[in-house]
N, C-alpha and C positions, 0 to 999 in steps of 0.2 A: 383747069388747074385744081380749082377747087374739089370738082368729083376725082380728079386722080387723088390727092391727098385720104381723103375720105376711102379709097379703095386700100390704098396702103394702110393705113390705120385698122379696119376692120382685119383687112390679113395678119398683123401683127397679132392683135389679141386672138385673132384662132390659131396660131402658131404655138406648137409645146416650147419653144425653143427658148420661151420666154420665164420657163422656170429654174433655169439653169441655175442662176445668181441666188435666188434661197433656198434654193437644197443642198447648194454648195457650201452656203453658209450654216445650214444644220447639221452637215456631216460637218463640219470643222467642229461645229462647240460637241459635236458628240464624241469626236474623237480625241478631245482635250479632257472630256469628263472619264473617258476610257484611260483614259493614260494617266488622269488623275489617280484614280480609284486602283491602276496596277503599280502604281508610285506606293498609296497608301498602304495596298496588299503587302506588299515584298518588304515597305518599313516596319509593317507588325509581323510579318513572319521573323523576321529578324530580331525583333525585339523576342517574339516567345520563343525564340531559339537559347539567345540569352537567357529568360525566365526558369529554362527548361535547366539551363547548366547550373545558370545561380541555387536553383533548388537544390539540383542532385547534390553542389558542393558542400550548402546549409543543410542536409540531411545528415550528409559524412562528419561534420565537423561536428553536429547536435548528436548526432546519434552516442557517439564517443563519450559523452557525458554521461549515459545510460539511466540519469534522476528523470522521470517522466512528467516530476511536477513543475522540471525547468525546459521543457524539450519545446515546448511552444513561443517560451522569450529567446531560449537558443536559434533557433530554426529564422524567426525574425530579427536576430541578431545576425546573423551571417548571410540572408538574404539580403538584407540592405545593402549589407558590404560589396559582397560578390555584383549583386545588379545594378546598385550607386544610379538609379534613374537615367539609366541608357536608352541615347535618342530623343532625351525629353521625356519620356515614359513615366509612368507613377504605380506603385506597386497599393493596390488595394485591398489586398487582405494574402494574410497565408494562415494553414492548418497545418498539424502534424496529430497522428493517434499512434499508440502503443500498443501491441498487442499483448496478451497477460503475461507471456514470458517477454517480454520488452526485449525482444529480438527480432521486430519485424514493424518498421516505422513507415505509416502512410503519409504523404504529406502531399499539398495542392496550395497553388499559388494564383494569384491573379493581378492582372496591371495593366491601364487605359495605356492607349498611343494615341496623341493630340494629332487628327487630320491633317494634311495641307491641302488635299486638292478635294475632295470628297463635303469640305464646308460650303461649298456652294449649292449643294444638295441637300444641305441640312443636317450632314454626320459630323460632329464636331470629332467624336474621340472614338477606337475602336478599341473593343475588352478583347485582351486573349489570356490564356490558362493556361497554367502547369499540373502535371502530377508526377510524382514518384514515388520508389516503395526503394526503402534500405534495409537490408538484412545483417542483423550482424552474425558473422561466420562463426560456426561451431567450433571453428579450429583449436585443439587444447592446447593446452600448456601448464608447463613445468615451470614453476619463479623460482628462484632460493635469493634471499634478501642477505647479503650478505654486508650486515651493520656495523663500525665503529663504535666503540663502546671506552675507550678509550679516554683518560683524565682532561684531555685538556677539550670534550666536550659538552665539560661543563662552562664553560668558558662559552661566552655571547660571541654572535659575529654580527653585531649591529644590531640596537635595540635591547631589549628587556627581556627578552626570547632566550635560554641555554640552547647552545648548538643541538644538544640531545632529546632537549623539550619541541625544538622545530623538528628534530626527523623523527621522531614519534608520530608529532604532527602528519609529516607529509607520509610517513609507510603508512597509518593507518588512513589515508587518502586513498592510495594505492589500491588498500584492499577492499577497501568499499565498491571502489571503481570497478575493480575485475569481479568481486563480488554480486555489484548492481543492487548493494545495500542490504540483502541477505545474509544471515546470522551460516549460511552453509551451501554450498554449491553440491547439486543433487542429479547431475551428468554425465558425473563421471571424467569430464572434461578439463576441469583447473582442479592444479594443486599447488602450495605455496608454503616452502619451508625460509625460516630465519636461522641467522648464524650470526649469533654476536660474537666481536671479536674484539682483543684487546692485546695481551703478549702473548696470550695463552687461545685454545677453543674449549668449551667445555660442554664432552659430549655426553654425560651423564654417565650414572653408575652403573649401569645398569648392563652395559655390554662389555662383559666379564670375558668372552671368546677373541675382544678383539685385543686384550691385554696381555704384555709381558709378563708373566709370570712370575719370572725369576729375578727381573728386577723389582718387582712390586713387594713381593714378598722380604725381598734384603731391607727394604725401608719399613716395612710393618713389623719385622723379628729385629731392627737392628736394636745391637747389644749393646748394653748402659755406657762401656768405652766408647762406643763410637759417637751414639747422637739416642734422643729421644724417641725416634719413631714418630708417631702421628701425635702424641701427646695426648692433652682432652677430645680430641678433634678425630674427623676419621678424612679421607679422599673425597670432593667436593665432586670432581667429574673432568676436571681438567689433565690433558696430555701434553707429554712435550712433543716435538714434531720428529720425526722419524730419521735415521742417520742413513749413509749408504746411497744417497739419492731418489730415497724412496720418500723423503720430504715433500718433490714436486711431483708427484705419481699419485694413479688414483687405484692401484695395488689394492685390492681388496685382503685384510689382515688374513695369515693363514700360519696354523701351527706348523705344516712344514717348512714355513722361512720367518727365521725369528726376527730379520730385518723388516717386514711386514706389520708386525705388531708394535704396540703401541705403550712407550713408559708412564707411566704416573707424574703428574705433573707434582714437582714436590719443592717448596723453596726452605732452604734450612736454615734457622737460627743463627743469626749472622754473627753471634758473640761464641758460635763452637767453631773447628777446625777441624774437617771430615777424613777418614781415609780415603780409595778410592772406591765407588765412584765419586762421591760424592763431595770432594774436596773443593775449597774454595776459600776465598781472602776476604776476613771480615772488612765489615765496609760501614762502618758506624752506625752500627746496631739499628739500623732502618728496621728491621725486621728481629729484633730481638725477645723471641716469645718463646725461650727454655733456658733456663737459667742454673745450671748443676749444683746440688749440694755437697759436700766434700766429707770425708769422714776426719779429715785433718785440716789445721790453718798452719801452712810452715813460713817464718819469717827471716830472713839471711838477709843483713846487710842491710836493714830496715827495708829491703821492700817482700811485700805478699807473695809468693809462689806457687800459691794453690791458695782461690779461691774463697773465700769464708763464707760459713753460718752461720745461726744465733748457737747452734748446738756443738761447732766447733771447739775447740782449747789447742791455742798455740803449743806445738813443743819444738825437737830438734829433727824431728823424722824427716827425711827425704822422699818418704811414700804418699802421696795421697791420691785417695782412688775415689772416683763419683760414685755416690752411694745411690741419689734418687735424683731429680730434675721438678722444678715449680715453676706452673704454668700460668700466664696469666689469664683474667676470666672472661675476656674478650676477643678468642682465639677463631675469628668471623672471617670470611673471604674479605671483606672488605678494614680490615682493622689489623690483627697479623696472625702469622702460624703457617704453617707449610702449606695452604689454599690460599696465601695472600694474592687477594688482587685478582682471583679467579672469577672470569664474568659470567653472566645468565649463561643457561645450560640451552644449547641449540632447540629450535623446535624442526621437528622432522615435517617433510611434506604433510599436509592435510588442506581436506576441502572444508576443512571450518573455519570460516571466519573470526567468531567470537575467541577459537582459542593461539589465533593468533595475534589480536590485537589485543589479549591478557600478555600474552609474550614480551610485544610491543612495547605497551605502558611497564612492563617490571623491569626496563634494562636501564642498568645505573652505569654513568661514566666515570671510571675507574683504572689504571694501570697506563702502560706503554704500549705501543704498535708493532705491531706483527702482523703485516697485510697479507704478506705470503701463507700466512698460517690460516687467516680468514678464504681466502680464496679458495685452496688448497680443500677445506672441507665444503664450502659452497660444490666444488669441480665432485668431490664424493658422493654429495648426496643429489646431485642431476647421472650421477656415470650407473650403466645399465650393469657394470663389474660391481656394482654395491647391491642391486636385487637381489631380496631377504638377510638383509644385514640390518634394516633400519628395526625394526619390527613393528608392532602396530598397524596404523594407517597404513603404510606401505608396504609391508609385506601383503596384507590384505588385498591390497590393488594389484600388487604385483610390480611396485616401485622399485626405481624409477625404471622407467620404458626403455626400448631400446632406444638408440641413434635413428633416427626418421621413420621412427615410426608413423605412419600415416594418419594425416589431423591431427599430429599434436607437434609441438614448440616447444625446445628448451632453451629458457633465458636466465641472467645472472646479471640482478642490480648489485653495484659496488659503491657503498658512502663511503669515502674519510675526509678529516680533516688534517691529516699529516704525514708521516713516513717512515719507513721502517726503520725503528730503532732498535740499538743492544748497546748494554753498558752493563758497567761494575755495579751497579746500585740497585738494578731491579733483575731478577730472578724472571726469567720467559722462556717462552718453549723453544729457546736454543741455549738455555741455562745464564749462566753470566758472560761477558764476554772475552776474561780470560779463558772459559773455560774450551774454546775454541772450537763449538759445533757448529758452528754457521762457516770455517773453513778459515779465517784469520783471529787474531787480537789485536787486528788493529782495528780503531773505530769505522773509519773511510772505507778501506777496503772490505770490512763486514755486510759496512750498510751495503756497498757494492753489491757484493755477495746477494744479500738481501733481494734488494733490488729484480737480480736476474733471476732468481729463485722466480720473484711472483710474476716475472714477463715470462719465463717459462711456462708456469702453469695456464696464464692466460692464453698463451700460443694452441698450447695444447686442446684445452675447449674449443676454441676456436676451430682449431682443426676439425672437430668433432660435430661443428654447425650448430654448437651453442651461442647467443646472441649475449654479446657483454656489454651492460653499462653500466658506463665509473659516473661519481657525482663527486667533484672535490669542493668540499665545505671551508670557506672561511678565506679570510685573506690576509693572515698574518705570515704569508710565506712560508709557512710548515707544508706545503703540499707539493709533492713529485708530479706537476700537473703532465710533464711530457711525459711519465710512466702511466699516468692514467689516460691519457691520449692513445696510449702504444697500446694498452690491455683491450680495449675498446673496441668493437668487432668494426667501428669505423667512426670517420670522425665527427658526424652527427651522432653518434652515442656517447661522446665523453661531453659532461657537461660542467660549468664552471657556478658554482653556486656563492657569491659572494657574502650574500646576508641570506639570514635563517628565513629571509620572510620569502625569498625566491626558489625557495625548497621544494615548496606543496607545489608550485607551476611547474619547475621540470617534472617533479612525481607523476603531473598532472599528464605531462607531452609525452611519458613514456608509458602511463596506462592509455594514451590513447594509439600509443603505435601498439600496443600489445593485442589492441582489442580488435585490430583486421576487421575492417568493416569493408563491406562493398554495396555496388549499386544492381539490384536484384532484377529490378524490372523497371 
């Protein structure tokens, strides 16, 4: 028994079949550490999948900013966001470089993923990397800024800030931005006109071809019966807006259609009573800057009937005729005389910076509203029907471009703080509102009028693949906020700005939409 046992035993251990059990056991923990390590693999491809978007997004979002000495806190500001340590993951460094035209941002990121199965081998954490490159697109553009200017923004809308003093603020944000802090844009690419606006526009003196003639001229020769003329004073730049429906039209002015051209903006001395055209109901001498002299004082019935001077002598004559008119010596756009209340004179496109944030800072708020009148020249000076009308800058370029022209944008920012108004008290470019150029005398149905005027003009750019957006300032309920909804090429372009200090941020989100960035490579 015993030698059988002993025989059995020797045959076992020369038998292979006795290695079964630990090779079985080595292929198992091998294929546990296998399957570990393609656990860990596909967690970190997944993470630098993430890494890879979160960058592209913090490129788009930093690039936008275009300042290069914030592009590396920006880039790590919006990567954190975007990747929020997904997975457990931890982000350990990011870069972004500029290139000298800061139009071409490189940027590389990196972040550990914490092991599960691969620590028993001694890989606690694996590194993977991002890179990206963002270009910001050549595409150009046409802006025309078309500002409020308007009395009641001097007026706060929360805080210590004039309504006026924050959109200065934020336009010259604007142009920095599109700028990229450059005193001139030397591309050829951006250009960027203002148009301040208030009852009137005032498009300077200087384009004499696009003016009435004949009415201009009756108010420069009118005769001592009628009214003063310009007095000490001469035409500031400002027009009233056009009759015949060519108010909402971007008609370029032309001596064969004299509805085309454009009247002298002229407010008259509210203490005279004009013939026609010029006729009108004094209104308590708001604006009382010519005063007539008389060659006679006549008295009937103890009261005056003409008039007096110190030069006068009462008798029984029934004649008395204006001999001369005395002016006061503060006869200033801003104080009174027939430029009352005429605001800063438009800046035409230009690729200068500097001389539009001199534009900028000089707009003082002053008069009543007239948005359709604002708009109305914003829609002139983007329309390809006004090439060689601007002079300057753009005739030079050959402003403004046609409609789709290739790589280039035309856009149209709208500020106010209110709505179209007309009354008996102020003088605008649809005159008083008895005098019935806007199409009623009644208040209601003017502003109506009004109203449709500038959704008309809007429609029409629109039509034309101009980009509109409205900013309505303030919140004392002076704002048409669903006409500035309507003007707005859509409803993420009309934006609601309640205090002055949220002004610069939308400025901010629409030079970032304007500046079309993409991911290049």
């Amino acid at each position: 028994m015993f030698t059988f046992l002993c025989k059995k035993f020797q045959q076992f251990l020369r038998s292979e079949r006795g290695m079964t059990l630990p090779l079985t056991a080595l292929s198992m923990v091998a294929a546990v550490v296998l399957s570990g390590i393609a656990v860990d693999t596909g967690r970190a491809q997944m993470v630098q999948s993430k890494l890879q978007f979160s960058l592209d997004a913090a490129g788009l979002a930093a690039g936008s900013t275009v300042s290069t000495s914030t592009l590396n806190t920006e880039v790590a500001k919006y990567l954190n966001a975007n990747f929020n340590g997904y997975m457990g993951s931890t982000l350990t460094g990011s870069s972004v470089v500029a290139n000298s035209a800061n139009t071409t941002f490189t940027l590389s990121a990196t972040a550990t993923v914490p092991s599960t199965f691969m620590g028993v081998v001694g890989v606690n954490t694996i590194t993977v990397t991002a890179n990206s490159q963002i270009s910001r697109a050549v595409t150009g553009l046409e802006l025309v800024m078309v500002l409020d200017n308007t009395g009641s923004m001097a007026d706060s809308a929360g805080g210590s800030t004039s309504k006026i003093q924050a959109l200065q603020t934020a336009a010259n944000t604007l142009v920095t931005t599109l700028f990229g802090g450059a005193s001139t844009s030397t591309n050829g690419k951006l250009w960027v006109g203002i148009v301040p606006f208030s009852q009137a526009v005032n498009v300077g003196t200087t384009h004499t071809t696009w003016m009435n003639t004949t009415f201009d001229n009756a108010i420069s020769t009118m005769p001592v019966t009628q009214g003063p003329g310009w007095g000490t004073t001469s035409w500031s730049g400002c027009v009233d807006a056009r009759q015949s429906g060519y108010d909402v039209t971007d008609d370029p002015p032309s001596s064969s259609n004299t509805n085309t051209l454009f009247d002298t903006y002229y407010w008259p001395s509210d203490n005279l009573t004009y013939g026609s055209p010029y006729n009108n109901t004094p209104n308590a001498a708001y604006n009382d800057w010519a005063t007539p002299v008389y060659n006679k004082c006549v008295t009937s019935r103890g009261h005056t009937t003409c008039s007096s001077s110190s030069s006068c002598t009462a008798n029984s004559s029934t004649t008395c005729t204006i001999t001369s008119y005395t002016y006061p010596s503060n006869m200033g756009t801003s104080t009174e005389g027939p430029n009352l209340l005429c605001p800063q004179q438009v800046t035409p496109m230009t690729n200068s910076a500097t001389t539009l944030t001199t534009a900028i800072n000089g707009m003082v708020a002053q008069g009543d509203t007239v948005i359709s009148e604002g708009m109305a020249w914003g829609w002139r000076m983007l329309s390809p029907r006004w090439q060689g009308q601007w002079g300057g800058t753009m005739n030079a370029n050959n402003l403004p471009l046609a409609y789709n022209t290739t790589g280039m944008i035309k856009a149209l920012v709208l500020v106010t703080d209110g709505e179209n108004t007309i009354d008996n008290t102020a003088h605008g470019a649809y005159w008083f509102l008895e005098n019935n150029r806007v199409g009623s005398t009644n208040s209601t149905t003017a502003v109506s009028d009004m109203d449709s005027k500038t959704l008309s003009i809007c429609t029409a750019m629109k039509a034309q693949g101009i980009y509109i957006y409205t900013i309505g300032l303030g919140t004392d309920g002076g704002i048409n906020t669903a006409e500035l909804q309507s003007c707005a090429t859509a409803v993420n372009y009309a934006f609601t700005s309640p205090t002055t200090t949220q002004l610069s941020g939308i400025f901010s989100a629409i030079g970032d939409s304007l500046s079309n960035l993409r991911v290049s490579k």
